[in-house]
C-alpha positions in Angstrom: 35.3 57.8 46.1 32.9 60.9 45.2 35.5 62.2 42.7 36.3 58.8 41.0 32.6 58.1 40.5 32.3 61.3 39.0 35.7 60.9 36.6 33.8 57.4 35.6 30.3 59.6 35.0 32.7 61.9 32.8 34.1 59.1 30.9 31.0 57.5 30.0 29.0 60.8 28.7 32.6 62.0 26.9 31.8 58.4 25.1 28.1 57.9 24.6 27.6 61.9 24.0 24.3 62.3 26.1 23.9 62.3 29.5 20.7 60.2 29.5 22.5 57.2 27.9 25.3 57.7 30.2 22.7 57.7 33.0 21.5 54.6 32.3 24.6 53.0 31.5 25.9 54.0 35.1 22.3 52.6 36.3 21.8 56.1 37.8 19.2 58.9 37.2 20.1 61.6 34.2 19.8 63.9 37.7 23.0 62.3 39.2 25.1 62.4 36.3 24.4 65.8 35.4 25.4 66.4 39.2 28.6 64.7 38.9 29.2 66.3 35.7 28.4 69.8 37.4 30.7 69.1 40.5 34.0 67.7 38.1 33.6 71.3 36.5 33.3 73.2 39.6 36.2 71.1 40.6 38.6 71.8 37.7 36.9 75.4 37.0 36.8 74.0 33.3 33.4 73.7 31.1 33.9 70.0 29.5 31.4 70.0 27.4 29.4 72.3 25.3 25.6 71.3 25.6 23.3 71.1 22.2 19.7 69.9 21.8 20.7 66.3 21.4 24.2 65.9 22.5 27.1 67.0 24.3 30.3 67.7 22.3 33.3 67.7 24.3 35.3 71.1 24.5 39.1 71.3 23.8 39.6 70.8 27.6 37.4 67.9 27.6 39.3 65.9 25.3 42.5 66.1 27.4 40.7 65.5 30.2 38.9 62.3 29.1 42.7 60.5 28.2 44.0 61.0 31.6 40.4 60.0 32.8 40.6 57.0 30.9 44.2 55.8 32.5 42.8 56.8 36.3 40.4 54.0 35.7 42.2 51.9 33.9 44.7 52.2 37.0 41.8 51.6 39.3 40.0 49.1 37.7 43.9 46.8 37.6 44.4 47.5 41.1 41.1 46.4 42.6 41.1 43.3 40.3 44.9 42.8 41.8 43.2 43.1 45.5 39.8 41.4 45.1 41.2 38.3 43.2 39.0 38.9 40.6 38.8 34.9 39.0 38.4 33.8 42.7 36.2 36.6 44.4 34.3 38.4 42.3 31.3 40.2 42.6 29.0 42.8 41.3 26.0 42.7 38.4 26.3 42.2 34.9 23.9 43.1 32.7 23.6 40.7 29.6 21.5 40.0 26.6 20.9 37.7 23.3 17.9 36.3 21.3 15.6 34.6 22.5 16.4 31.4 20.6 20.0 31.4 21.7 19.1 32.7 24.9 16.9 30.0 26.0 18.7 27.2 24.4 22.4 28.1 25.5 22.8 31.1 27.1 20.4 30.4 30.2 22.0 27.2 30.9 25.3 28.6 30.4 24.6 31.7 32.8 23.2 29.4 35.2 26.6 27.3 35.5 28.5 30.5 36.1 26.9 31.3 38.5 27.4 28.4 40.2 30.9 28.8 39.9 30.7 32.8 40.8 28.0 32.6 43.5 28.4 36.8 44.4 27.7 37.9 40.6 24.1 38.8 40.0 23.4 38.7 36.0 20.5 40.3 34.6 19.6 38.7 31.8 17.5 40.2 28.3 16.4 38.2 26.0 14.7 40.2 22.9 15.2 39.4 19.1 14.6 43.2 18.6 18.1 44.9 17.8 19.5 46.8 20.9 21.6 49.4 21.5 24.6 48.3 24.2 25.5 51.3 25.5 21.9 53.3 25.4 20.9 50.0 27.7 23.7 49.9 29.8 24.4 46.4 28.7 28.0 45.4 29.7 27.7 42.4 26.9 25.2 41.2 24.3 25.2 37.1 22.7 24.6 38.0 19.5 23.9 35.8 15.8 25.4 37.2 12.7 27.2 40.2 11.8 26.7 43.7 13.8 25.8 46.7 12.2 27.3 49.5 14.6 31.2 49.2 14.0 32.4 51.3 17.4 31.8 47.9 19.3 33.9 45.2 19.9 33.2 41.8 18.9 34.4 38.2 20.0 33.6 35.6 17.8 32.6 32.2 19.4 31.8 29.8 16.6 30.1 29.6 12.7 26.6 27.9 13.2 25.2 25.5 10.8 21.7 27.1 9.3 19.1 24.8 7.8 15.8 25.4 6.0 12.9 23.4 6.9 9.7 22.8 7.0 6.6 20.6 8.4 6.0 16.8 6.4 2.8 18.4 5.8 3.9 21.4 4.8 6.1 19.4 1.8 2.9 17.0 1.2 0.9 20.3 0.1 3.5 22.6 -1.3 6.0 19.9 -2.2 9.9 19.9 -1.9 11.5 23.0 -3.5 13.8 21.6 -6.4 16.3 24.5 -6.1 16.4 28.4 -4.9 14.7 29.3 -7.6 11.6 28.3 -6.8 11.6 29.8 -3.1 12.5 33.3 -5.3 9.2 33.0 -7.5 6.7 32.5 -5.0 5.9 28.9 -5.6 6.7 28.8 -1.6 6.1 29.8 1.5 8.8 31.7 3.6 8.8 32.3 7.3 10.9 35.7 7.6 12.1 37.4 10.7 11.7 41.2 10.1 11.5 43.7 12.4 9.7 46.9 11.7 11.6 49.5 9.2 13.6 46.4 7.8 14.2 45.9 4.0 12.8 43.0 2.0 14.0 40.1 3.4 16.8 37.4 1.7 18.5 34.1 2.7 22.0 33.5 1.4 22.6 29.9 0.0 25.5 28.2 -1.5 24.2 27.2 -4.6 26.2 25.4 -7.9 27.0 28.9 -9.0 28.2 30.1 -5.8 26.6 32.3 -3.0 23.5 33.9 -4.0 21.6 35.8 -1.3 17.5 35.2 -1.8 14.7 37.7 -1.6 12.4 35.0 -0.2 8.3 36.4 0.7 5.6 34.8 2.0 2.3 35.2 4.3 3.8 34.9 7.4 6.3 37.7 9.1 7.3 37.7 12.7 9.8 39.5 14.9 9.9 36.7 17.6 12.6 33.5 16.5 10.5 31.2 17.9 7.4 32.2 16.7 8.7 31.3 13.3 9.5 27.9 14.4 5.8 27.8 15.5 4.0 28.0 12.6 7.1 25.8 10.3 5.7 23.0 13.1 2.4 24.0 11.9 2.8 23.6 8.5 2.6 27.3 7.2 6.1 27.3 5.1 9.6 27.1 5.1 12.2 28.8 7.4 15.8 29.6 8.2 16.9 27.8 11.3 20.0 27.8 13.1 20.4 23.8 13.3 20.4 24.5 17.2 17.3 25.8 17.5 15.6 22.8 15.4 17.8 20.0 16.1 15.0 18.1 18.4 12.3 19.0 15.7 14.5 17.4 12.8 15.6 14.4 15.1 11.6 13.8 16.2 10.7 14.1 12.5 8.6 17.0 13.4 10.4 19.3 10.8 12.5 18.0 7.9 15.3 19.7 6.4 14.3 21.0 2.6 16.5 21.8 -0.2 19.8 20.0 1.4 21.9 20.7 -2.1 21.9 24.2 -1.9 22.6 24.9 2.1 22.2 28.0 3.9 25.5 30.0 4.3 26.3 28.9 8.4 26.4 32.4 10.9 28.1 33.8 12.9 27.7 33.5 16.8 29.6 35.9 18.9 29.7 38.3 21.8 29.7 42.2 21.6 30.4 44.8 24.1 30.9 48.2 24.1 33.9 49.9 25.9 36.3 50.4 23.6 39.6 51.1 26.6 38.3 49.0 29.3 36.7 46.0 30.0 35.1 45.1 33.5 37.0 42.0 34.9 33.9 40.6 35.4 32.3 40.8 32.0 35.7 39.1 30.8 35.4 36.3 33.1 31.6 35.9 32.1 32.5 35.8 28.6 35.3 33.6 28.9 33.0 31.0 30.6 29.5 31.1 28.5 31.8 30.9 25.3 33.3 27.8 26.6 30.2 26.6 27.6 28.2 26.9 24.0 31.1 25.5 22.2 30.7 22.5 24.8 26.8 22.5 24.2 26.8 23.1 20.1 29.4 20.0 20.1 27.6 17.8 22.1 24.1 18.6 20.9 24.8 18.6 16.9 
């Protein structure tokens, strides 16, 4: 067992290129890996890395190691979902996360149901509408809303949300209703933006009568919490970008009104993205399988 934890430890740092990432991904100290590192060398009297500074670069040996490594536990991981039952019996932690806006609204619930059905898998769940790195956080999935910047990970599309923009009844009494995109690109509005720190200048993509034009919207009020934006829209401080999930109970109450209706937001993407790019833990498959069934359920029979 020793030796295949330490083949999985190898596999993992060969991937992520620092131990400390790998470390955490393994949810072990950067102590134990280095350790199991140490002890497949000694093993195979082969060096299978050469260490820098800030990463580890496999050597020749290294690389022809890792592709046999990868099939061992590709072999493993088949034969102990064969003997466990794996959509019966399974068990283990999964580490998950997704913004807070889809996270509380559909996610939670959804996670709650599995576990239901999957009583001996213990899910840690992250909610954060910072952007986070899977495989620095050992994450083994991430619910995520639009389109992903780091292309070594593996997405799964669930569905294309619906996006509003709205705004308070007393925001439109004082500022009145925009009349096109035009007027949210000259300052004659205010826009609620999501930004996080280091971001570029913020813009909202709308179908408008000469097609998709993306916005460079501003205004007083920045935030990198979702639901803080929704916050002050309720309050009456401007207008923001909504996925029509998250403001579906404050249109339907009156509390928030949708705003410039005849040039819509362009809807975005929901999916899930995960970071192994030869395997995939039966037990993240089955979680994904069942939340994404799940939101579609929800999203259909909320909107």
């Amino acid at each position: 067992m020793a030796y295949l934890e330490n083949i999985k430890t190898f596999v993992r740092v060969y991937e992520l290129g620092n131990m400390s990432a790998a470390a955490r991904d393994q949810r072990i100290s950067a102590a134990v890996a280095s350790a199991r590192i140490a002890a497949l060398e000694e093993h195979l009297n082969v060096r299978l890395f050469q260490r820098t500074t800030r990463r580890l670069n496999p050597t020749e040996q290294g690389t022809l190691f890792y592709d046999g490594a990868c099939r061992i536990m590709e072999a493993v991981d088949a034969a102990e979902a064969d003997v466990s039952n794996v959509t019966q019996t399974p068990r283990g932690s999964l580490h998950v996360a997704a913004p807070l806006g889809l996270g509380q609204r559909l996610i939670a619930d959804a996670i709650s149901e599995f576990h239901a059905h999957y009583p001996l898998i213990h899910i840690r769940l992250r909610l954060s509408d910072r952007k986070l790195d899977l495989a620095a956080e050992g994450l083994d999935a991430a619910f995520f809303l639009g389109v992903p910047e780091d292309s070594s990970l593996r997405i799964r599309k669930i569905a294309d949300c619906e996006r509003v923009l709205c705004a308070s009844p007393a925001y439109v009494a004082r500022k009145g209703m925009p009349g096109s995109s035009e007027s949210l690109k000259t300052g004659e509005h205010d826009c609620l933006n999501l930004r996080y720190a280091g971001a570029p200048e913020f813009q909202w993509p709308l179908r408008t009568p000469s097609g998709i034009k993306r916005i460079t919207v501003s205004g007083p009020f920045e935030s990198d919490h979702a639901d803080v934006l929704t916050q002050w829209a309720l309050q009456g401080h401007g207008i923001v970008l909504k996925p029509l999930f998250e403001v579906a109970e404050h249109l339907e109450s009156g509390q928030l009104v949708r705003v410039l209706e005849a040039e819509p937001p362009v809807p975005i993407q929901m999916a899930c993205l995960y970071a192994h790019k030869r395997r995939q833990d039966p037990k993240a498959r089955l979680l994904m399988d069942f939340v994404t069934d799940q939101i579609k359920s929800a999203l259909a029979s909320r909107i």
